[in-house]
C-alpha positions in Angstrom: 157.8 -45.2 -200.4 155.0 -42.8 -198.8 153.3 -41.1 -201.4 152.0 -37.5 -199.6 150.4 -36.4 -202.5 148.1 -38.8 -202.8 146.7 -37.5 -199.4 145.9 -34.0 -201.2 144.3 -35.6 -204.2 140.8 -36.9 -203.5 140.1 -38.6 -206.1 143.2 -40.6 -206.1 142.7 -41.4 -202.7 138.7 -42.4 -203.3 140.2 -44.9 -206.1 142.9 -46.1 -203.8 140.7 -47.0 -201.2 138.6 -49.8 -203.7 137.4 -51.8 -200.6 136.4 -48.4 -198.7 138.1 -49.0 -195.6 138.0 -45.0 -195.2 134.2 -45.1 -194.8 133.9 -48.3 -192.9 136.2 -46.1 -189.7 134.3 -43.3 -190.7 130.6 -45.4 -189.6 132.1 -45.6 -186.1 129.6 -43.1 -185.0 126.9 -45.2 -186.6 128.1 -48.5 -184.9 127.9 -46.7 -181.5 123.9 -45.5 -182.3 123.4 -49.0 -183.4 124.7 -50.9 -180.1 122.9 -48.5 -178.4 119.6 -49.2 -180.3 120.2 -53.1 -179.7 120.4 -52.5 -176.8 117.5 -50.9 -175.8 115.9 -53.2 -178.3 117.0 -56.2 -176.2 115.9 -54.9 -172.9 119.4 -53.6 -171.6 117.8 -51.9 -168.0 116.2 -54.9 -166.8 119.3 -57.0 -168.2 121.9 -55.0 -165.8 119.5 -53.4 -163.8 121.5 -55.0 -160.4 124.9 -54.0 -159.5 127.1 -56.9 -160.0 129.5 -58.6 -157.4 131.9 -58.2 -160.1 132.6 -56.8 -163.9 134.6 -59.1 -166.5 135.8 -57.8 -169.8 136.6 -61.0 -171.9 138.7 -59.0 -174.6 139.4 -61.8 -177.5 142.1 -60.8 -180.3 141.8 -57.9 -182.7 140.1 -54.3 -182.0 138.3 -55.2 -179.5 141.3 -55.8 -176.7 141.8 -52.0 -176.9 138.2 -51.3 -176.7 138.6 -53.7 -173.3 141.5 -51.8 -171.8 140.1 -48.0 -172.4 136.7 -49.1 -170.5 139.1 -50.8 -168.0 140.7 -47.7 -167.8 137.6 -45.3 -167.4 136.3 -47.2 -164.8 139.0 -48.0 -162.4 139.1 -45.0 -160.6 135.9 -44.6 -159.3 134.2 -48.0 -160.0 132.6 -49.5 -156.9 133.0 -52.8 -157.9 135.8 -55.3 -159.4 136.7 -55.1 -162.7 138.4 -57.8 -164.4 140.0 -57.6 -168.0 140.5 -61.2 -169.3 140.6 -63.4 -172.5 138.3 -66.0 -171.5 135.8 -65.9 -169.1 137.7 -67.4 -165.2 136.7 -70.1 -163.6 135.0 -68.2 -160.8 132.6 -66.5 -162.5 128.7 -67.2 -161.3 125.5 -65.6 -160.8 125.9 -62.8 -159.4 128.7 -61.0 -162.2 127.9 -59.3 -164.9 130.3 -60.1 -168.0 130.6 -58.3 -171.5 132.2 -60.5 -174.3 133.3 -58.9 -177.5 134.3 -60.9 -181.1 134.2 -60.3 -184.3 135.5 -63.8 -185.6 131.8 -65.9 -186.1 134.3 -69.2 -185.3 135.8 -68.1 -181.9 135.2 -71.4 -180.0 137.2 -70.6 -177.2 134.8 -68.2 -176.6 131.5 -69.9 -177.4 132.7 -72.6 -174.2 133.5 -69.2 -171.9 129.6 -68.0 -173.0 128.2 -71.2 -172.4 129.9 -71.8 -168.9 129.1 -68.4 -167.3 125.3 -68.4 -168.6 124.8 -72.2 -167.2 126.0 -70.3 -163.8 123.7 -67.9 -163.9 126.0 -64.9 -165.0 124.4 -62.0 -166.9 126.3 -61.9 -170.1 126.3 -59.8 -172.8 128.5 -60.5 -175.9 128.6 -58.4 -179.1 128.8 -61.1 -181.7 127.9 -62.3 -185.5 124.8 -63.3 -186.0 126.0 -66.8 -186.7 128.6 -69.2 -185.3 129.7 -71.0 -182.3 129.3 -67.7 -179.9 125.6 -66.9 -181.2 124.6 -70.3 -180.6 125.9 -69.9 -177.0 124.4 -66.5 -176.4 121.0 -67.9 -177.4 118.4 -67.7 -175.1 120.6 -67.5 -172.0 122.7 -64.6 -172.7 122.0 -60.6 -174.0 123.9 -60.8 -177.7 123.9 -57.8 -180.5 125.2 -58.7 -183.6 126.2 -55.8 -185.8 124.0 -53.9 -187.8 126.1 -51.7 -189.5 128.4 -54.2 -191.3 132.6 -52.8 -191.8 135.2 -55.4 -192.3 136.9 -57.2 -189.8 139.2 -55.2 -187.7 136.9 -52.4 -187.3 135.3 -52.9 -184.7 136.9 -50.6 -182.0 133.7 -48.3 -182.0 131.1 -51.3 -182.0 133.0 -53.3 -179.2 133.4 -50.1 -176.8 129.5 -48.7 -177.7 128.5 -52.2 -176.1 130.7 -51.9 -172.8 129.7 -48.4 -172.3 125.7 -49.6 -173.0 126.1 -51.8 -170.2 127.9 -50.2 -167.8 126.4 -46.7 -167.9 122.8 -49.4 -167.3 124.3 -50.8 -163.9 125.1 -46.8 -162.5 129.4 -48.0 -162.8 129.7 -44.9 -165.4 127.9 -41.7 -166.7 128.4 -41.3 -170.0 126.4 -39.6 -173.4 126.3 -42.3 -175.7 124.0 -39.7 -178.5 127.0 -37.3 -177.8 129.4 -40.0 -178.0 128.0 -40.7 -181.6 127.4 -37.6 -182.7 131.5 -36.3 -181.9 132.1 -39.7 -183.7 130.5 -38.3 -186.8 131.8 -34.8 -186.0 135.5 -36.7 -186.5 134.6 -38.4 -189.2 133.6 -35.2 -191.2 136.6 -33.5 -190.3 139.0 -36.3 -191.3 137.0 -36.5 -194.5 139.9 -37.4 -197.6 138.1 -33.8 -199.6 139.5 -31.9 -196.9 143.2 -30.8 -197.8 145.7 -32.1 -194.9 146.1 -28.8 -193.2 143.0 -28.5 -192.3 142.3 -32.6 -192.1 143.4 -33.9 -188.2 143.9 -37.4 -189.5 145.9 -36.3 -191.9 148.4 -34.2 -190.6 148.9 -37.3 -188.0 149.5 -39.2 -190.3 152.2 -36.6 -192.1 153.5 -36.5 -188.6 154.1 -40.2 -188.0 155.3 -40.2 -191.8 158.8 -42.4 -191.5 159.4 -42.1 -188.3 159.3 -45.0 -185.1 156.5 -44.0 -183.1 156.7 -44.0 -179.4 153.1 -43.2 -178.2 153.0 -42.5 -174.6 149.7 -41.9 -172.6 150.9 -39.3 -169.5 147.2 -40.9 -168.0 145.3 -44.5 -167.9 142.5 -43.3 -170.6 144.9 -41.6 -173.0 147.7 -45.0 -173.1 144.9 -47.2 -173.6 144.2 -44.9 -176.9 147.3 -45.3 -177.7 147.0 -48.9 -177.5 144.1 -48.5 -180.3 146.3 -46.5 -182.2 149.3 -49.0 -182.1 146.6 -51.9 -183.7 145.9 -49.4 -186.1 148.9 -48.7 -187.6 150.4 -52.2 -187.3 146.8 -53.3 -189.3 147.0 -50.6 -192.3 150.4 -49.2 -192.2 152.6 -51.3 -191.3 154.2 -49.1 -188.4 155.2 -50.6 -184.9 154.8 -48.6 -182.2 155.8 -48.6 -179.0 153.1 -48.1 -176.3 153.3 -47.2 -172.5 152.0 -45.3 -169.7 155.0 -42.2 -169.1 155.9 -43.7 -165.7 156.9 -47.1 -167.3 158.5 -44.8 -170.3 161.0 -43.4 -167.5 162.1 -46.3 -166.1 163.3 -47.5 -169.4 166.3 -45.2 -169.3 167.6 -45.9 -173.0 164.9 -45.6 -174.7 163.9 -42.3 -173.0 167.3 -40.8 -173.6 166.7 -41.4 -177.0 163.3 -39.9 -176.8 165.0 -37.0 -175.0 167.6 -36.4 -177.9 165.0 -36.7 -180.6 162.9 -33.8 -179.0 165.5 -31.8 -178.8 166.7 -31.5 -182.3 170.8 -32.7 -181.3 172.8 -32.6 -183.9 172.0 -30.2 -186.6 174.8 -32.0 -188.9 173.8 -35.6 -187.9 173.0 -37.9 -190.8 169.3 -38.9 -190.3 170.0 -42.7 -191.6 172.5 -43.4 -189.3 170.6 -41.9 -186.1 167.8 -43.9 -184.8 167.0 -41.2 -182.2 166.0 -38.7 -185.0 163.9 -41.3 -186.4 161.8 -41.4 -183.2 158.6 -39.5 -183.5 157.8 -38.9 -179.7 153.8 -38.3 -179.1 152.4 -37.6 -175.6 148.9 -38.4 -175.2 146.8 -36.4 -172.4 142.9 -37.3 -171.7 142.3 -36.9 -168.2 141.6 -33.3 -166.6 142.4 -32.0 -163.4 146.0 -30.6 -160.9 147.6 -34.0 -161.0 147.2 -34.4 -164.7 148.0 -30.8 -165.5 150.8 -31.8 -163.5 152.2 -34.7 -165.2 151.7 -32.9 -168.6 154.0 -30.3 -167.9 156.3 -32.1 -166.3 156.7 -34.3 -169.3 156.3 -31.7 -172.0 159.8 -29.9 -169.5 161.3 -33.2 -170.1 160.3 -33.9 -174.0 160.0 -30.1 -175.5 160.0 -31.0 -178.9 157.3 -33.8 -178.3 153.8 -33.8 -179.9 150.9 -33.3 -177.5 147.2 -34.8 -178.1 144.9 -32.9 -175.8 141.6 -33.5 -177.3 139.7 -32.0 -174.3 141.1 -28.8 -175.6 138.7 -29.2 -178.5 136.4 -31.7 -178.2 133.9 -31.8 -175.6 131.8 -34.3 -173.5 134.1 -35.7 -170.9 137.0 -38.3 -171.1 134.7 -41.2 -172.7 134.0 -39.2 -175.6 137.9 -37.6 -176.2 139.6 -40.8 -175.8 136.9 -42.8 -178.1 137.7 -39.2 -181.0 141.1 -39.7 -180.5 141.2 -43.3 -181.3 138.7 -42.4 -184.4 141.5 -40.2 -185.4 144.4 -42.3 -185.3 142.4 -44.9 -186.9 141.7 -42.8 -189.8 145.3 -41.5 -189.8 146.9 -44.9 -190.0 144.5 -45.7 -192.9 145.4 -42.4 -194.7 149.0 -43.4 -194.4 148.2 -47.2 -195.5 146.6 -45.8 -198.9 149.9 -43.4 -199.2 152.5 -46.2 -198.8 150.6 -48.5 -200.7 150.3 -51.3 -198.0 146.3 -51.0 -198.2 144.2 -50.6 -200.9 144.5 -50.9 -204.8 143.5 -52.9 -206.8 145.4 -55.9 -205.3 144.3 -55.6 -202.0 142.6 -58.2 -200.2 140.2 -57.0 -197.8 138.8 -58.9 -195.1 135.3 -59.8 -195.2 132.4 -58.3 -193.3 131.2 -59.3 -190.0 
């Protein structure tokens, strides 16, 4: 049972959260300056100073798959060259791609062969790794690697892992982006999801309020805003237990019962229906929008026409800095809002809790 007064009780909520997961999201902002100093550290403009033939994301389980797909997403509409999203390095790779590797498991041997076989054919390669293992005994000497410096259990890597792609690609000219901006909305977030602030006035909290017993059907109305939700799906699968479903609008339409039932939960049906018994009043329908511009104006308000009732996430109505920046907020929020309503139900946190450890 969701306890929703434990979200207005701070204290409660600091003792709750015994392993501090709260503060470990909330560093996400510090992850991103530290990439960014390891980078620089490392020699990042002579490592990708070259435009490659093409770009391969090797995404490998956990946080860092959505991290992946939101660069993927950021790039392909204007990226001059190919970029690939895949698990493990292909068999094509060779000296003239660039490829950007992301794990937080030390052991990932799968991963440690991919390193290996793209750096013995000349491939740049940078991989955010541990410091130790299989994959940082791969990356040595041949390939670019930054380990963490700002240690959060495993899991919370989203900020770390996208910090690292947008290093490297904002080096080869693919994307312009603010990474100091980037970091400092990041900690801008993080203050204003803060577990003193009452949820009112607390972004991550009222989400979470919002997604409070109810089946989740995030829906990104662009590219950048459905891999978000894709983020937030991991999120609240990891900390509260939620599954959500997850898709671009377009696919959402063509799935014609599940977007009735979308449809009559927007709408409010039945005043007199019993709430157990109807699944489509259990559906909590959230449209996300992070791209600007006629077409996506567009698509917004054609949705919102067909989904009245529907939540909408807009962040570039109040958060600046261009679609990079709102999309990696957003996910910060929804992050924060699936650990708020962890701590509530009691499926993180306590005394009992086992928390993964630190990477």
């Amino acid at each position: 049972m969701l306890d929703d007064t434990l979200l207005d009780d701070p204290a409660r909520l600091s003792e709750a959260d015994g392993p501090g997961l709260l503060r470990a999201s909330a560093a996400a902002g510090a992850q991103v300056r530290s990439v960014v100093e390891a980078a620089e550290e490392a020699g990042i403009a002579q490592f990708a100073a070259d435009r490659p033939r093409a770009l391969v994301l090797v995404a490998r389980p956990g946080a860092g798959l959505a991290a992946a797909q939101l660069l993927m997403a950021l790039l392909t509409s204007t990226c001059p060259v190919p970029v690939v999203l895949t698990d493990l390095v292909p068999s094509w790779v060779g000296a003239l791609d660039v490829v950007i590797a992301h794990t937080e498991d030390h052991g990932d041997g799968l991963l440690a062969e991919s390193v290996d076989r793209a750096s013995r054919r000349g491939a740049r390669v940078i991989v955010t790794a541990p410091a130790e293992g299989p994959v940082a005994a791969a990356a040595a000497g041949h390939s670019l690697l930054l380990p963490p410096r700002v240690p959060v259990p495993t899991g919370f890597g989203y900020a770390r892992a996208l910090a690292a792609g947008l290093v490297v690609v904002r080096s080869l000219g693919l994307l312009r982006i603010d990474l100091p901006l980037l970091a400092d909305e990041l900690d801008r977030e993080a203050e204003r999801d803060h577990l003193v602030h009452e949820s009112f006035m607390n972004p991550a909290k009222s989400l979470a309020l919002r997604l409070a017993d109810r089946q989740p059907l995030l829906w990104g109305l662009d590219d950048t805003s459905t891999a978000v939700a894709r983020h937030a799906a991991f999120a609240l699968a990891s900390h509260a237990g939620q599954v959500c479903d997850v898709a671009g609008y377009p696919l959402a339409l063509s799935r014609p019962a599940l977007h009735r039932a979308a449809v009559r939960s927007c709408s409010g049906g039945d005043l007199f229906a019993d709430p157990d018994e109807d699944q489509a009043a259990q559906a909590r329908v959230m449209l996300l929008a992070v791209a600007t511009g006629p077409a996506a104006e567009a698509a917004r308000r054609a949705a919102e026409d067909t989904l009245p009732g529907a939540d909408v996430l807009v962040p570039t109505e109040e958060i600046s800095g261009g679609e990079a920046v709102c999309a990696a907020v957003i996910a910060l929020r929804f992050e924060l809002a699936a650990l708020y309503l962890g701590l509530a139900a009691g499926t993180i946190g306590g005394p009992g809790y086992y928390a993964p450890a630190a990477v």
